[in-house]
N, C-alpha and C positions, 0 to 999 in steps of 0.2 A: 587569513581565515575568511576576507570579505569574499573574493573571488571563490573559494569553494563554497556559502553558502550561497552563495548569488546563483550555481550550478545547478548545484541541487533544488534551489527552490525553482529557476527558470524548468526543472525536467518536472517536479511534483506538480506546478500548476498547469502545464502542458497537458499531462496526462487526466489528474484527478477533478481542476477546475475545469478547465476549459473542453476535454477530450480533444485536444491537437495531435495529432500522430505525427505530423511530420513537425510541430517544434519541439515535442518532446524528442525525436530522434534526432533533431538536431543538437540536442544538447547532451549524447551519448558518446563514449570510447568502442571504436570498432568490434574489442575484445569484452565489453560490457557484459558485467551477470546482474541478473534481476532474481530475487526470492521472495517467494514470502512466507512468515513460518509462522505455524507450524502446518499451515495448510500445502507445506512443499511447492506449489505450484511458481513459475517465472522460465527465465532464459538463459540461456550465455549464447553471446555474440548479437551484433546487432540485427542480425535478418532474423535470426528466431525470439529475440524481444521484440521486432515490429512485426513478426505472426501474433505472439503473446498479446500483445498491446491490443492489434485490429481484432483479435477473435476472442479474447479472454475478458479482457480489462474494457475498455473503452466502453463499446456498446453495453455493458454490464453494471456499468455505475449507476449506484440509486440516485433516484432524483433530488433528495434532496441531503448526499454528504456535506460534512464540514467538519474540520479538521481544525484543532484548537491547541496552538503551541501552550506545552506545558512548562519544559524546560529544552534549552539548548545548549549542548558543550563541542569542543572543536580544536584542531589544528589546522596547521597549513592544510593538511592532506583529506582527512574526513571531517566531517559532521554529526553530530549524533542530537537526535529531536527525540524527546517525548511528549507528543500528542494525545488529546480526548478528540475521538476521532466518533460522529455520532452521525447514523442514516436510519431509513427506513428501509427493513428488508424488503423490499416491494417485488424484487425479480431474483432470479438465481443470480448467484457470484463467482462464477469459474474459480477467479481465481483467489477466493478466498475460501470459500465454503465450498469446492466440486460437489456436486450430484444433490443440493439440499434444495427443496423447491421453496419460494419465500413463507414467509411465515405472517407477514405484514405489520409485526411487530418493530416496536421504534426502539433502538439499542444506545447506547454510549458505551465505549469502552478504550483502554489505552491500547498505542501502539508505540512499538520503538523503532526507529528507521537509522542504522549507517549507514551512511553514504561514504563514497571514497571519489574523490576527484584527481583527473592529473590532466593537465594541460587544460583545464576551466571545462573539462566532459568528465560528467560522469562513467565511473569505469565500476563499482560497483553499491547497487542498493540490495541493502535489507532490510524487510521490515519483519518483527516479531510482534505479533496480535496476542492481547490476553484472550487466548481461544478458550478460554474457561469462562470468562466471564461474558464474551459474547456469545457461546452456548446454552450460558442461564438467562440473558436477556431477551434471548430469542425463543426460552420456551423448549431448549432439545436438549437438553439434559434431564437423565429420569429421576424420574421421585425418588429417596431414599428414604426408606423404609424406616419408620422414628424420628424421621427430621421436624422442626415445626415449633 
């Protein structure tokens, strides 16, 4: 289990601390799928995850993400994290939120990420965002009518 999560976490700080493009691809499987739900957006294979990455993800991260392990369980083969994952919506999110202009509100909410490794590359991530509750953090969710 050390070697898959040492994978996954070498591809997640690649990408979301650091924005490395090229050490997060280097820590990917040729045949690599990326998701993230329920916003649909990501990749399969690795040239259309390093489109993903350079045009979606990367330049797109708030400045100030941080990502707080809640729990983690595992075998040889995947990893599964649940994280408080908290930013300021400062700029749009391709790939979380497509088409929402920021709202400049400051959010928390969890996310749940497998990952699946083979040969110490990741071969597929997913992450599932409470999109409801980062909806209401953000202020886009409409009023309903008696609530209160």
């Amino acid at each position: 289990m050390v070697a898959v999560e040492r994978a996954r976490d070498a591809f997640a700080t690649a990408v979301f601390d650091d924005g490395d493009l090229e050490a997060a691809m280097a820590r990917v499987a040729p045949d690599v799928a990326f998701s993230t739900l329920p916003a649909g957006t990501g990749a399969r294979g690795a040239d259309a995850l390093r489109r993903h990455l350079a045009d979606d993800v990367l330049p797109h991260r708030p400045a100030d993400l941080t990502s707080t392990r809640v729990s983690r369980t595992g075998d040889r083969f995947r990893v599964v994290d649940e994280a408080r994952v908290a930013f300021t919506h400062d700029r749009e999110l391709p790939w979380l939120l497509p088409g929402v202009a920021p709202t400049g509100r400051h959010v928390e909410v969890l996310a749940i990420s497998v990952v699946a490794v083979r040969k110490e590359r990741v071969t597929e991530y997913r992450t599932l965002w409470d999109h409801h509750g980062l909806l209401n953090g953000l202020g886009l969710l409409p009023e309903v009518a008696g609530a209160g």
